[in-house]
LOGU-244141 format. One line per field, with one value per atom (N, C-alpha, C): atom name; x, y, z; residue number from 1. Coordinates in Angstrom, 2 decimals, padded with zeros to 5 digits. Atoms other than C-alpha are relative to their C-alpha. Last residue first. Layout:
% LOGU-244141
a = [CA|...]
X = [X|...]
Y = [Y|...]
Z = [Z|...]
k = [NUM|...]
//
This chain:
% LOGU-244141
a = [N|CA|C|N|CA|C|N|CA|C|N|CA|C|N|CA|C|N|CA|C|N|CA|C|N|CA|C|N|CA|C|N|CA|C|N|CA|C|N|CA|C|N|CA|C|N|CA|C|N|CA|C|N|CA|C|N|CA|C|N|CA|C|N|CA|C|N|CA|C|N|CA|C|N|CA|C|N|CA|C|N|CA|C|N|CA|C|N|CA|C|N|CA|C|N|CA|C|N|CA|C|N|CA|C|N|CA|C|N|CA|C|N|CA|C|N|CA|C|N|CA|C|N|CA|C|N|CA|C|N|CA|C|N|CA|C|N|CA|C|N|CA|C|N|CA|C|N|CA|C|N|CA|C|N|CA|C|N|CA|C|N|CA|C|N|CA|C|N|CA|C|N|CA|C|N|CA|C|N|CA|C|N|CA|C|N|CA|C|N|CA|C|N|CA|C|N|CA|C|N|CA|C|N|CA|C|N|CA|C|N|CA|C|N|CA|C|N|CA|C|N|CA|C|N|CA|C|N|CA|C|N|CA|C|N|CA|C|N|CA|C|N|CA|C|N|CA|C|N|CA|C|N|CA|C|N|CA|C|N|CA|C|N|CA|C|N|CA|C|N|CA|C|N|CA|C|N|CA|C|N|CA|C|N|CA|C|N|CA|C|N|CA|C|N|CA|C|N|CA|C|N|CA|C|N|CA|C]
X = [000.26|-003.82|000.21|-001.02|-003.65|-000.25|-000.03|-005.83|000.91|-000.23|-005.46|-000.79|-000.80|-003.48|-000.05|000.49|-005.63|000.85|-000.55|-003.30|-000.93|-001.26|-003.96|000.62|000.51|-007.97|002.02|000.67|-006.97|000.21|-001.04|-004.72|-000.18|-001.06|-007.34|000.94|000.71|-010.03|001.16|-000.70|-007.49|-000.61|-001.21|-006.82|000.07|-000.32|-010.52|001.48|000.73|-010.99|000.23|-000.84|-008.28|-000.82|-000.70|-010.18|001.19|-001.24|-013.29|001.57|-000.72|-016.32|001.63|-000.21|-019.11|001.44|000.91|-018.60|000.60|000.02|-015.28|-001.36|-000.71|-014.81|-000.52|000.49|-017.36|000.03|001.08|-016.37|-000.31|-000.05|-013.02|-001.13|-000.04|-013.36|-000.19|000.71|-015.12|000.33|001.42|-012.73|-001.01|-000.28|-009.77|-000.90|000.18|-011.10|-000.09|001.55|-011.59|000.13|000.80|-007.85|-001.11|000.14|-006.52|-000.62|000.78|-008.05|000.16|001.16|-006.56|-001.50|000.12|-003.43|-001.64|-000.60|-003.27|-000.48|001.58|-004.63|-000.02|000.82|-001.49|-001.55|000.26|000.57|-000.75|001.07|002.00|000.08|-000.13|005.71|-001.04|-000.76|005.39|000.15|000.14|002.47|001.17|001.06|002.87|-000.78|000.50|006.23|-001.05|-000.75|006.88|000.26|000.86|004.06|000.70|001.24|005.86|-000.91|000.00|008.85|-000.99|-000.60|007.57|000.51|000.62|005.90|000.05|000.65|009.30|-001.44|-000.91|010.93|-001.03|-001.23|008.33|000.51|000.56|007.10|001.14|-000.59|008.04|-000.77|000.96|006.08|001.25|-000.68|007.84|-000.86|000.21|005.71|000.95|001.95|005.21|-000.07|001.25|008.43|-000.96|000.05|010.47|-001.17|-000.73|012.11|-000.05|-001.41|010.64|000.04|000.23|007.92|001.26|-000.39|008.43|-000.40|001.38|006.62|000.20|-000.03|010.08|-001.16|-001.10|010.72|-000.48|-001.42|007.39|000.36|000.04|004.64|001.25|001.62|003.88|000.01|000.57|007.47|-001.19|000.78|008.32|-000.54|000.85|011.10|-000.55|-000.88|012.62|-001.23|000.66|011.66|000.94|001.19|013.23|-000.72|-000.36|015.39|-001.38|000.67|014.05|000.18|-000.10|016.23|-000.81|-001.02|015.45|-000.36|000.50|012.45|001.76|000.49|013.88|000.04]
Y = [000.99|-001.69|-000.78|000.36|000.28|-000.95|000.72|002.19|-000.26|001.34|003.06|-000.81|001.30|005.70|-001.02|-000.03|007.94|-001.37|-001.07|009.44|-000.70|000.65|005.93|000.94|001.53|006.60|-000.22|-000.39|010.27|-001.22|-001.12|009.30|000.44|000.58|006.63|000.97|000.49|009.36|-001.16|-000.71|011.70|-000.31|000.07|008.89|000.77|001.77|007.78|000.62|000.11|011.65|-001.18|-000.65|011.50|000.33|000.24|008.77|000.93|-000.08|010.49|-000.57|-000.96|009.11|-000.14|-000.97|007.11|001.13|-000.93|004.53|000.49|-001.02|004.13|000.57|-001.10|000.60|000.87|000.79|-001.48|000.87|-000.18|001.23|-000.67|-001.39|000.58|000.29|000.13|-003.19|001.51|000.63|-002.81|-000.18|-001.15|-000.42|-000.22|-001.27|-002.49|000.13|-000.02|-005.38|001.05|000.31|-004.07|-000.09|-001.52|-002.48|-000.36|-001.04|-005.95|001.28|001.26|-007.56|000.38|-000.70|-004.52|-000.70|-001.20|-005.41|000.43|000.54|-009.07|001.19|000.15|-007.69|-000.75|-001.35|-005.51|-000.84|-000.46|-008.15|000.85|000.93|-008.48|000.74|000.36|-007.30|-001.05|001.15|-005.23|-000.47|001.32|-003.09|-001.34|-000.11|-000.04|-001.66|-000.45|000.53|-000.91|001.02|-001.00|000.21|000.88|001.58|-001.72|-000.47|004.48|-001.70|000.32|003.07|000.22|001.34|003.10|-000.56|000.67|006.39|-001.82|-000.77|008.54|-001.09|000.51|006.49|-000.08|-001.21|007.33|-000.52|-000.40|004.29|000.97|-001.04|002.64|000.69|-001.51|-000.47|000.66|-001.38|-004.13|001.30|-000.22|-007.51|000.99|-000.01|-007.66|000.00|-001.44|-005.71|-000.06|-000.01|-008.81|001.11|-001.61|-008.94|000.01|000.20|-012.31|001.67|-000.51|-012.68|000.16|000.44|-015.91|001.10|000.82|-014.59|-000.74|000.60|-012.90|-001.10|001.20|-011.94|-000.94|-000.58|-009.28|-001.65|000.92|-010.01|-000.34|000.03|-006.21|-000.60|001.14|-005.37|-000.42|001.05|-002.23|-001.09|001.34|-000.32|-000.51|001.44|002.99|-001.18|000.87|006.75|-001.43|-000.12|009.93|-001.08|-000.48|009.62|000.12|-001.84|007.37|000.54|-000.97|004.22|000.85|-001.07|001.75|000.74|-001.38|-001.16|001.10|-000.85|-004.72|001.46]
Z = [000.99|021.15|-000.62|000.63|024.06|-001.02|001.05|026.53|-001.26|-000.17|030.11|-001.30|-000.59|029.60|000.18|-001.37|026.82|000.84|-000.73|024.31|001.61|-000.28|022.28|001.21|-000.36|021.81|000.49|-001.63|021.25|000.61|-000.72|018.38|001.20|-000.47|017.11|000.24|-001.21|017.22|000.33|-001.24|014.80|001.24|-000.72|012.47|001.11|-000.58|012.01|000.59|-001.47|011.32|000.40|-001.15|008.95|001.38|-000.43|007.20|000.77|001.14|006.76|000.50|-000.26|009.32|-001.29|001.11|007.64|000.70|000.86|010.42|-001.19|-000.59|012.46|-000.82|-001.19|013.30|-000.27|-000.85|010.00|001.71|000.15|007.76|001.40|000.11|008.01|000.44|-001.49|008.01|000.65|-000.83|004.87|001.36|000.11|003.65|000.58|-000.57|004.19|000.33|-001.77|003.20|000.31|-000.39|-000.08|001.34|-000.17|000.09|000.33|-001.28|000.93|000.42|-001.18|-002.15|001.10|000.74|-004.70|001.40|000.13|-003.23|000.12|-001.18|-003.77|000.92|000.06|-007.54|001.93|-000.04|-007.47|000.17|001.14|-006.29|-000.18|000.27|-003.00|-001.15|001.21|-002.01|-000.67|000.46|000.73|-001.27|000.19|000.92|-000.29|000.17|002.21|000.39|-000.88|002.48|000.63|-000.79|-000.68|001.47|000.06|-002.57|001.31|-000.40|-000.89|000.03|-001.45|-001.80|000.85|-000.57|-005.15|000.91|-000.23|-004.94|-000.34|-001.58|-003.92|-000.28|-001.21|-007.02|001.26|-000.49|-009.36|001.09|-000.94|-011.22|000.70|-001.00|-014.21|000.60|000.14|-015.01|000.30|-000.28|-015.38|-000.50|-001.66|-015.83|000.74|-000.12|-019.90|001.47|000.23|-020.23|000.36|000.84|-018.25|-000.39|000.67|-015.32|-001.22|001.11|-014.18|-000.32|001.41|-011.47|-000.65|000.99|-009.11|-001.28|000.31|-006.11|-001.58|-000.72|-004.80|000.00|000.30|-008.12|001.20|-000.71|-007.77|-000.23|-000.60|-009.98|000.85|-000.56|-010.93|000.56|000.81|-011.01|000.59|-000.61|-011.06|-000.14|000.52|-012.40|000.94|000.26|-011.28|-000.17|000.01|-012.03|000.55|-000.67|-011.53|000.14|-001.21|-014.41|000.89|000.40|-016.98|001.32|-001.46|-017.22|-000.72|-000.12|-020.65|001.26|000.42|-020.90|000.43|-001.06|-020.51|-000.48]
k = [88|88|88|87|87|87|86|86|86|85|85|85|84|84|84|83|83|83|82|82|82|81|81|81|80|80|80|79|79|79|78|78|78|77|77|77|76|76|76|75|75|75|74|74|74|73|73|73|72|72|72|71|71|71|70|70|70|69|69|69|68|68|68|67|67|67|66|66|66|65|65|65|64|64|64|63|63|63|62|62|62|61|61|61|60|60|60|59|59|59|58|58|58|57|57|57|56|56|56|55|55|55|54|54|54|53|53|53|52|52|52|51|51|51|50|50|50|49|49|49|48|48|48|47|47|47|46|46|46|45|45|45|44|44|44|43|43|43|42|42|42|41|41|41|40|40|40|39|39|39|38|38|38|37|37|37|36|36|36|35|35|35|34|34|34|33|33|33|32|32|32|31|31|31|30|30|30|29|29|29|28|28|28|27|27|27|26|26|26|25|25|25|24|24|24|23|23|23|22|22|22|21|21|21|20|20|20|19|19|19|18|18|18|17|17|17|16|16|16|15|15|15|14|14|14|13|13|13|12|12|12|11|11|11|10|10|10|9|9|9|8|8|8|7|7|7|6|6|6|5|5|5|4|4|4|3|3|3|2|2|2|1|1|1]
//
């Protein structure tokens, strides 16, 4: 296994919980702050698991709020929730 680098901690592409092994060929370092970030996020899928949810994403994205930029999507859902008799 690869050596500490401050600031950083190990990732594993095929996470343990999906049978990956702690080994160089399936460990990255990654910055702390965007490794919880990424485990947040996404739990513990793979990056191509990942890569499959984002598409959706986008397509569903698209589909709800149009061409609009995703902080505009966030600031019509924000209204959309401020109003009382809607909920989601």
């Amino acid at each position: 296994m690869k050596r500490q680098v401050k600031g950083y901690n190990y990732h594993h592409l095929r996470p343990r919980s999906q049978g990956g092994q702690s080994l160089d060929s399936n460990m990255c370092f990654i910055k702390i702050k965007k490794h919880e970030a990424l485990h947040r996020m996404f739990g513990n899928f793979t990056p191509k698991q990942i890569d499959s949810m984002l598409r959706n994403f986008e397509k569903d994205f698209k589909l709800v709020f149009g061409n609009v930029t995703f902080k505009e999507a966030a600031e019509i859902y924000q209204r959309l929730l401020e109003m009382k008799r809607w909920t989601p």
